[in-house]
N, C-alpha and C positions, 0 to 999 in steps of 0.2 A: 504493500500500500504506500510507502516511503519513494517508492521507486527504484531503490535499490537491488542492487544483484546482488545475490546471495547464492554460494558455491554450496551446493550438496551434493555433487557429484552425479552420477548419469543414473546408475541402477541403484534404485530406492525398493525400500519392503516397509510396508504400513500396516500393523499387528493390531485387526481390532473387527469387529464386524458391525456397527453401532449408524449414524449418522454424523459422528466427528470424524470414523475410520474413512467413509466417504466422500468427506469436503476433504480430508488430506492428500486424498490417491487421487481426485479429480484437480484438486489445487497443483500436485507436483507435476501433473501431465498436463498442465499448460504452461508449463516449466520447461517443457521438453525433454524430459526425462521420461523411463524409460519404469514402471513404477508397478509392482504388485502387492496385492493387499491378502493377505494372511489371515485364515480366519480357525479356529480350532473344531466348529461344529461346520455344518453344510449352510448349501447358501438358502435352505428353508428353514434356519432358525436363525440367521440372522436377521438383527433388531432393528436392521435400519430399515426406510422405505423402501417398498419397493422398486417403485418408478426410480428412484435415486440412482441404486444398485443398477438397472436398467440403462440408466443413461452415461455411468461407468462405464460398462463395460462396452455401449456403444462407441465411447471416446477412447479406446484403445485400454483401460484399466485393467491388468492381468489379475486374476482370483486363484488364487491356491488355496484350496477348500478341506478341511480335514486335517489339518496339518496342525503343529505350533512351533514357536521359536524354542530353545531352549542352552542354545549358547551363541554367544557373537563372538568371531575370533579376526584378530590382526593387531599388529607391531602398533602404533602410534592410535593407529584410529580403526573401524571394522572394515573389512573387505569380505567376508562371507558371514555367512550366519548357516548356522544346524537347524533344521527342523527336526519333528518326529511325526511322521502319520496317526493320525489320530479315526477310533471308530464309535459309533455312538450308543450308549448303554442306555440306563433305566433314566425315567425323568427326574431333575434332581427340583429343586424350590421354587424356580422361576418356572416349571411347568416343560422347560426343555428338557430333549434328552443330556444325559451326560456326556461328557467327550472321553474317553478313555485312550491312554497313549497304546500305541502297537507294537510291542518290545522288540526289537532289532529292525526298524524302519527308517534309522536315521539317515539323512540325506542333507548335501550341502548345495545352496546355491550361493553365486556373488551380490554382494551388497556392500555400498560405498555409504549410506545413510538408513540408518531402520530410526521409526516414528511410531512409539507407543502410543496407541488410542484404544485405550482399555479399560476406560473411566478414568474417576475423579477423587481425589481426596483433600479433604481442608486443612488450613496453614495450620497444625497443630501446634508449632511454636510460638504462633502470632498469640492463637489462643492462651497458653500458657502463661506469657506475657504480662495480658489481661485479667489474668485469674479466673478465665473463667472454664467451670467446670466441663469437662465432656468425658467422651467414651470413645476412644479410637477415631478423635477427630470431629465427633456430629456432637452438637451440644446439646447439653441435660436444661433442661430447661420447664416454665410452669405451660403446661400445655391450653391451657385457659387463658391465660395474659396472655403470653408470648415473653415473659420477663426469664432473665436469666439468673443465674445464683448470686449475681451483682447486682443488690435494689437500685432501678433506675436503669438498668440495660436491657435492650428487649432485642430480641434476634426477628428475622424472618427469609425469605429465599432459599436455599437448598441445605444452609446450618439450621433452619427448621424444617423440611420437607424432606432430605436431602434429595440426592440425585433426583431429579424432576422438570416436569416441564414448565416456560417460562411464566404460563400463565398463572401455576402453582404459584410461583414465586411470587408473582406482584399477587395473588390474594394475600398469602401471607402475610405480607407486606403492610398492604392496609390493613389489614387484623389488629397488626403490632400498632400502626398509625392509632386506631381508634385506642388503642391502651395505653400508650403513651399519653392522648389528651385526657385519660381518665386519668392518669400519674400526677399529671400537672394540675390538675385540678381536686387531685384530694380526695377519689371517687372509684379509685381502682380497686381496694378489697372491698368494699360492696356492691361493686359490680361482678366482682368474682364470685363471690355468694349467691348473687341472683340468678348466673350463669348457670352456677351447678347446680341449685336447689331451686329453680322461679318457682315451687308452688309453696313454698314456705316464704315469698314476699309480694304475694298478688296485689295486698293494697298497694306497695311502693310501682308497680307495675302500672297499675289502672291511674296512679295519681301522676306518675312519672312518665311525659312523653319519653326523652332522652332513654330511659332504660329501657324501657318497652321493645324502641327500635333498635335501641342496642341486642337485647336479646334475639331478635329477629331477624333479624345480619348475622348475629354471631353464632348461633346455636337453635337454629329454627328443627324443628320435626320435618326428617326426610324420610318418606315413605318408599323402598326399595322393593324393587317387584322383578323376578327372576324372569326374561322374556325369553324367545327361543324364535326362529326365522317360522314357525306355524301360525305366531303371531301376528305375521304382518303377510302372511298369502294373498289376503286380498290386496295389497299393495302392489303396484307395478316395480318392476326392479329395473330402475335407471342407471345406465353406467354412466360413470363422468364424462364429461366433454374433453375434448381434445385438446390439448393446450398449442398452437403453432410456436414450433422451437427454432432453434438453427441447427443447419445440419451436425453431424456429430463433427465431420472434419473438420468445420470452422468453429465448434463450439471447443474442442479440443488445442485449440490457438492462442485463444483470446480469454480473458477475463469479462467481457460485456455481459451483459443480463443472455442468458442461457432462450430465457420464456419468456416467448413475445406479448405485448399488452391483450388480456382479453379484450373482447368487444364486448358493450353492454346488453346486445341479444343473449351475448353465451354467459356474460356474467347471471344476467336472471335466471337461467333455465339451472345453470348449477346450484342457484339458492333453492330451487325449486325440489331439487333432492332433497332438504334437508325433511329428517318426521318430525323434528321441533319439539325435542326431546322434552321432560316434564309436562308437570297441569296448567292450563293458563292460567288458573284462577290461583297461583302458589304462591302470589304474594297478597290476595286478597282472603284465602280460605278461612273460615272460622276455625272449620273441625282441623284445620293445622296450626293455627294459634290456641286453640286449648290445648290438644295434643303434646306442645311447645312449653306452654305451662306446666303441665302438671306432667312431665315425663313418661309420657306414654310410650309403652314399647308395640309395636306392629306385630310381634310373632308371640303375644301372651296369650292368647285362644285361636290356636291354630285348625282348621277344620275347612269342610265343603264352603265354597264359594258359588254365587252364581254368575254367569257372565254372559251380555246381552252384546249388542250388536251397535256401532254407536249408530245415533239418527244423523247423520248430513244434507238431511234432503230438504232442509231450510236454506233458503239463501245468505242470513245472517244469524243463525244460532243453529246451535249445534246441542246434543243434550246422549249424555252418555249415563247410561243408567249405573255402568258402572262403580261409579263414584255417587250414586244415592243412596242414602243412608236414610232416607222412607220420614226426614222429620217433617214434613207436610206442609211447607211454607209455602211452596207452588200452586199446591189444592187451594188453601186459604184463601193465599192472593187470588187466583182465578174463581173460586165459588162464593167465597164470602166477598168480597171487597171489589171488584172490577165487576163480578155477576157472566160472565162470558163462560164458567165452565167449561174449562178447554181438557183438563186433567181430573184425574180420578184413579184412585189404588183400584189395582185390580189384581184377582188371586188371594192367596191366604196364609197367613202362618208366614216358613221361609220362603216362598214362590211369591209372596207381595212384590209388585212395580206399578212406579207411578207410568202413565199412558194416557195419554188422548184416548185412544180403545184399542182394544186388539185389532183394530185393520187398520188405523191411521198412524201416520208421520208429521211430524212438526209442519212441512210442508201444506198438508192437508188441513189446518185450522184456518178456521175464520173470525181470527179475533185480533184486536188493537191494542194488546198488553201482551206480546210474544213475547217484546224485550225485557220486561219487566221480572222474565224472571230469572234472567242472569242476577239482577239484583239482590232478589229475594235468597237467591239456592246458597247456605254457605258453605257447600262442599267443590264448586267449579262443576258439577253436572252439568250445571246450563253454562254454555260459555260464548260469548260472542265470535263470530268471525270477521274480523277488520279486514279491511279496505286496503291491506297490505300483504306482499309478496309470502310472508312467513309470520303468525300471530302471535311470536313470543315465547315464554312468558316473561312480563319485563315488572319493574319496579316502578308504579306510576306515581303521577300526585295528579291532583285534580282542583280545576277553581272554577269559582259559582259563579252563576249569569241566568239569565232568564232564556227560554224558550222562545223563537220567532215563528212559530207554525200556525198559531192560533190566536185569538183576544185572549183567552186566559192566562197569558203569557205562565206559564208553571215556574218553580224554580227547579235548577236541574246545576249537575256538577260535568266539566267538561276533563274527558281524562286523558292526560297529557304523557309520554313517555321523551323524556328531553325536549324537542321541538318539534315532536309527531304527534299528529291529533288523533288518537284511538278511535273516540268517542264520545257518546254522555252517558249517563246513566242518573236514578234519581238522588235526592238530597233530602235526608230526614232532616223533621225539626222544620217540616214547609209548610206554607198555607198549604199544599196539595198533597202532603200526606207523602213525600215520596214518588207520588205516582207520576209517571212521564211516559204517554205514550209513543206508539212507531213509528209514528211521524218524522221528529228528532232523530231516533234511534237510528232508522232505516232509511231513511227520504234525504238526514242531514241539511235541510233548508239552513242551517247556519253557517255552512261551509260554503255557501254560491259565491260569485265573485265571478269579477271578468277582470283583466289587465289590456285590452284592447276594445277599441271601439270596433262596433258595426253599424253598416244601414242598409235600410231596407231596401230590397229590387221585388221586380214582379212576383218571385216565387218564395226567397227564403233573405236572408242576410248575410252581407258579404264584410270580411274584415278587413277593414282599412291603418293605414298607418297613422299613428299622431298627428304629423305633421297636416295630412288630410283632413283627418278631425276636428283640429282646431280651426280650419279654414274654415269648415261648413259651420261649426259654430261661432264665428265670429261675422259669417253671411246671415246668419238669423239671429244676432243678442241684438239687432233691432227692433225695439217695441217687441221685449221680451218678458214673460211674465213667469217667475219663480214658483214652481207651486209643490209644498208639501204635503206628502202623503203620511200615512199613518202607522208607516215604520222607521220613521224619524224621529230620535228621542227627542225630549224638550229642549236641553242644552243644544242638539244643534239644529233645530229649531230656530233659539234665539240668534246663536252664531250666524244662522244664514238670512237671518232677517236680517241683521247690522250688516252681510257683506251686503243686502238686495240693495238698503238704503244708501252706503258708499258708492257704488257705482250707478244709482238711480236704474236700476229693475223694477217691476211690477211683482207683487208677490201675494199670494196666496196659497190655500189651503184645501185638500178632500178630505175629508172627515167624514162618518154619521154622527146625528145629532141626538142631545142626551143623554142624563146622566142617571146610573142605578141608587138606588134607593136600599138597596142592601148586597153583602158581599159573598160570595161564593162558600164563605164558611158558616153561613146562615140555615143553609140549606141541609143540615146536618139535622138543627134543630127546631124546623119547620113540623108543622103537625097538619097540616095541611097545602100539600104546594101544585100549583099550576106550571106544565112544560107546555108553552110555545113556541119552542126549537127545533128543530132538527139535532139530536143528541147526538147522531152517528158524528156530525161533523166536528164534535165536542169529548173526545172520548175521555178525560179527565173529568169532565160537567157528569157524563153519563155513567161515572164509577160512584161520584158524588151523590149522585141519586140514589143510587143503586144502594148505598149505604144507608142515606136516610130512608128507605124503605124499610131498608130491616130493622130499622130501632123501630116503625111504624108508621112513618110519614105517608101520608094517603096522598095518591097522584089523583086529582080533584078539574073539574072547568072553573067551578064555582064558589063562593063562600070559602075561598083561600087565604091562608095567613102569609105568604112567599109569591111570587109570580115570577118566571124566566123567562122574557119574551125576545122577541128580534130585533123590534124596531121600538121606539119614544113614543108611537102611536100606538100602541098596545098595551100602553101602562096604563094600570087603573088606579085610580089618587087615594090616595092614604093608604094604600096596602103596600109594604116595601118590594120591590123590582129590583130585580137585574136586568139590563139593557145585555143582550148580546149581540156587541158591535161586531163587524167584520175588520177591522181594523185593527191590529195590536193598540195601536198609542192615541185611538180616537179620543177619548175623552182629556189626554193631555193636550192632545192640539185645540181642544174646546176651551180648556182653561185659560191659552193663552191666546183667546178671543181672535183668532185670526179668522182674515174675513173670507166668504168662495171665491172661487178662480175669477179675478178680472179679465174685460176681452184685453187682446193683444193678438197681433200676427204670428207671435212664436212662444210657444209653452216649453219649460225644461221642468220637468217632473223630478223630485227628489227621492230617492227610495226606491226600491222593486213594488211596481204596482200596476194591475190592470186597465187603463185608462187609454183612451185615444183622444186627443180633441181635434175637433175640426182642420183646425189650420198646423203647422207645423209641429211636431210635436218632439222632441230630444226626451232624454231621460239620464240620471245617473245610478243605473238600477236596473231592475230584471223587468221584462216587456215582449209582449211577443205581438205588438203593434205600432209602436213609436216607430221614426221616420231616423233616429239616429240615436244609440245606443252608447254609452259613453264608458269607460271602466269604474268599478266602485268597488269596495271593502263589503268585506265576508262580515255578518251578525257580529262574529266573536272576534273581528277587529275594532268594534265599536263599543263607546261607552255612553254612559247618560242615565238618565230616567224617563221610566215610562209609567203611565199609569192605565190599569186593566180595565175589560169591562165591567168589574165592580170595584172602582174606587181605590185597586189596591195600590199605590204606590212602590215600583220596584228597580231596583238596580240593574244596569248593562254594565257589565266589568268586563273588561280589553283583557284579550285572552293574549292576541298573536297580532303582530306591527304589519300593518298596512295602509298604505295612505289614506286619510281618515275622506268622508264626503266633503267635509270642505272643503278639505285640500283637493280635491278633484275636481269643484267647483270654480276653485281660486285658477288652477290649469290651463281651465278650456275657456271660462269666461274672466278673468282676472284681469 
């Protein structure tokens, strides 16, 4: 790497059969030397790669197989070396056979350099040194910390693992990190106590985020399940893709990269091998966070299992009976609480599974709380299938926002894996109880977004460049009138009424009009309620119901204590109402008294909304009739307040950075 020439003579022997024996016998043969590698069992129990080995020996690497060194002989420096033939006996600890020498096989070839790659041993006088404790090198150490017999020294890498791979190492590694910050902070013997014993400190547990997570990082319940290739039969068996290399004679030359850059077709199709080893739900499971707790062992009632078939025949969940454990939060949610009855135990005794029915699949339901039961299951049975190449399982966090699918705007938590958006799923502790239907889930209405303009022609919509865009809008911000719709929070609402007035725009607002007279958690404790909705278009509204019926809320036309209607002309005076607007943010844009659309030659619509008007029409939002179509920010890049069709006042929190609607306004007409 220096650049420097370094003499080792021509005929080189490299004594090892590993992945370091490999880089050295391929290293000195682009040396130009002349180079064989020594190996004491066959070339089916060597430890290295295979492809490796493969591409050795394509580059001219000699193998002498069976064989070992067992003396190097010459005056100053070696010039041959002795082998002994070697044959192979019973399997010794690593699971290989043994190598046994062959007594009178001895044989000499020339050698100007031999190159031990036979493994590794650590500086045991550095150790020494140090004082610190070990055994033939590997150090004694608290296997729970990571600290050494020196308070305040903590090891990690292969002096804790030893011989291993790299990734081994950097866990360790962090292990040691997070024990170390417990050191420094005064926290490390009772975190060491929590580790070995957590069900003898649950309240410090429940009360202690910090420890919690620590113990769930550090020493979580792993469930180990002995598989066998009958396992996976119904699986196609993909071989890897080809990697394009250089030929062996030029790779045998040169030092350059060996393997050419994949392409991003071949890179996906390889990720696409992978089974995606673990549960998804392994870092959300309950029944592995008690497990985790209270030291549970997996082989303490060992006996008959049953084993089902997983369901994949949903487009976004997946439901493996295998992983149910029959607590019935699925049923509940679907009979008691939503009312759609999608699930129900069937069979009896050990034959119990939960099932749609003996002849249906997930796919085959007709219900609007499919995803809801990922939420509910806390075993991973039910698991989502994301919107990406391979579903994990990852370590997520999640942050709250409101739902953009409906006026009832729900609250709901949006679940994040570094800067990939999984999904949502519900949020206890809600006006809505948790509940969030498929809408969100499935449809995703909060993730739309455009980065380029289009406009309309006779048939569909053609995408145009910026530069284009801005022209056409700068041809029609004559006798232009601004107009908000009712996915617009208040805040930029106001924002955009101060740019209308800066640049003298016209501006106004779509809305429906009026306001509810009571709120959606009203409806729980109604003793008599009138529905004048369409509830299918409501499935949160119609789980709502569904609840107050069963405490005994009477669905009534008349002599009603509650009314849920559509429209402000359907409300009947002194009885409390919910208005169900079509609009998320109607009733905030009512509050701030904005007036209907004034005439003007050219409209720019703010928001994704249905609407055409007469004369020219733009938009900064979703439309599938406007005349020019502008780029705008996804729901969950936006922030504000909205308030619902009952009055409730709610939060938009900025999930992920996108140029916000003004600034797309400020763009095109600034």
């Amino acid at each position: 790497n220096c650049g420097e020439e370094v003499d080792i003579g021509d005929e080189i022997l490299v004594v090892g059969g590993g992945n370091t024996a490999i880089d050295v016998a391929r290293t000195v043969k682009r040396l130009g030397k002349n180079v064989t590698l020594v190996y004491r069992r066959s070339r089916n129990e060597m430890p290295a790669e295979q492809h490796e080995i493969d591409q050795a020996e394509e580059e001219g690497v000699n193998f002498s197989l069976l064989c070992n060194p067992i003396r190097c002989m010459g005056d100053r420096c070696v010039n041959e070396v002795e082998l002994i033939e070697m044959e192979l006996g019973e399997p010794d600890a690593s699971g290989r056979r043994r190598p046994i020498p062959c007594e009178g096989s001895n044989y000499c070839i020339p050698a100007d350099n031999v190159v031990m790659a036979i493994g590794q041993v650590n500086d045991q006088e550095l150790l020494d040194k140090f004082g610190l404790d070990h055994e033939r090198g590997w150090l004694e150490y608290n296997e729970t910390t990571y600290e050494s017999n020196l308070r305040g020294v903590f090891i990690g890498g292969d002096l804790a693992t030893g011989p291993s791979i790299v990734i081994e190492a950097i866990d360790s590694g962090r292990k040691a990190a997070y024990m170390i910050d417990l050191y420094v902070n005064d926290e490390l013997n009772k975190m060491e106590e929590i580790l070995e014993k957590p069900w003898e400190y649950l309240d410090e547990l429940e009360s202690n985020q910090k420890y919690n997570d620590l113990l769930m990082e550090l020493k979580p319940y792993y469930h180990w399940k002995d598989v066998t290739e009958k396992d996976y039969e119904d699986r196609e068996r993909i071989p890897r893709i080809d990697i394009d290399m250089l030929p062996p004679k030029e790779r045998a030359k040169t030092f350059d990269e060996v393997e050419k850059t994949i392409s991003e077709e071949k890179l996906k199709e390889e990720v696409k091998r992978c089974m995606s080893c673990g549960c998804m739900a392994g870092f959300d499971c309950k029944l592995r966070e008690y497990a985790t707790y209270y030291g549970a062992k997996q082989d303490g009632f060992a006996g008959e299992v049953n084993k089902y078939d997983l369901d994949e025949s949903h487009p976004f969940v997946t439901f493996d009976a295998n992983k149910c454990i029959l607590c019935g939060q699925c049923i509940n949610l679907t009979q008691e609480i939503t009312g759609e009855g999608l699930l129900a135990n069937f069979h009896r005794g050990f034959n119990t599974e939960v099932s749609p029915s003996l002849e249906l699949n997930l796919e085959d339901l007709d219900g609007q709380f499919i995803g809801q039961f990922v939420d509910v299951c806390p075993t991973g049975a039910f698991s989502y299938i994301p919107p990406l190449a391979k579903p994990g399982p990852w370590a997520t966090f999640t942050k709250s926002t409101i739902c953009n699918g409906c006026p009832l705007a729900c609250e709901m938590e949006v679940v994040q894996y570094k800067d990939f958006i999984i999904g949502i799923r519900g949020s206890k502790d809600t006006w809505n109880h948790g509940l969030v239907c498929d809408i969100p889930r499935f449809e995703r209405p909060w993730e739309k977004s455009a980065t380029k303009a289009t406009i309309k022609t006779d048939k569909s919509y053609k995408t145009i460049s910026k530069k284009e865009a801005k022209k056409i809008a700068k041809k029609h911000s004559k006798d232009l009138a601004i107009i908000l719709t009712p996915e617009v929070t208040i805040e930029e609402a106001k924002a955009i009424q101060k740019f209308a007035k800066e640049k003298g725009y016209k501006i106004g607002a779509l809305y429906g009009k009026g306001l509810s007279t009571a709120k959606f958690e009203d409806i729980l404790s109604s003793k008599r309620l009138k529905v004048d909705v369409d509830v299918k278009k409501y499935p949160v509204l119609k789980a709502l119901i569904h609840l107050a019926k069963r405490e005994g809320t009477e669905i009534v036309k008349k002599d009603y204590d509650l009314a849920i209607v559509s429209t402000s002309d359907k409300r009947t005076e002194d009885v409390p109402t919910i208005i169900m607007h079509e609009g998320l943010n109607d009733v905030g844009l009512q509050k701030l008294e904005l007036s209907t659309p004034p005439k003007a030659n050219n409209y720019l619509l703010i928001g994704s909304y249905e609407h055409k008007f007469v004369d020219y029409t733009m938009i900064i939002g979703e439309n599938q009739s406007a005349d020019l179509r502008l780029p705008y920010p996804s729901w969950i890049a936006r922030e504000g307040t909205i308030i619902n069709s009952s009055n409730k006042e709610l939060k938009v929190q900025k999930i992920i950075e996108q140029p916000s609607l003004l600034e797309r306004l400020e763009e095109f007409f600034g």
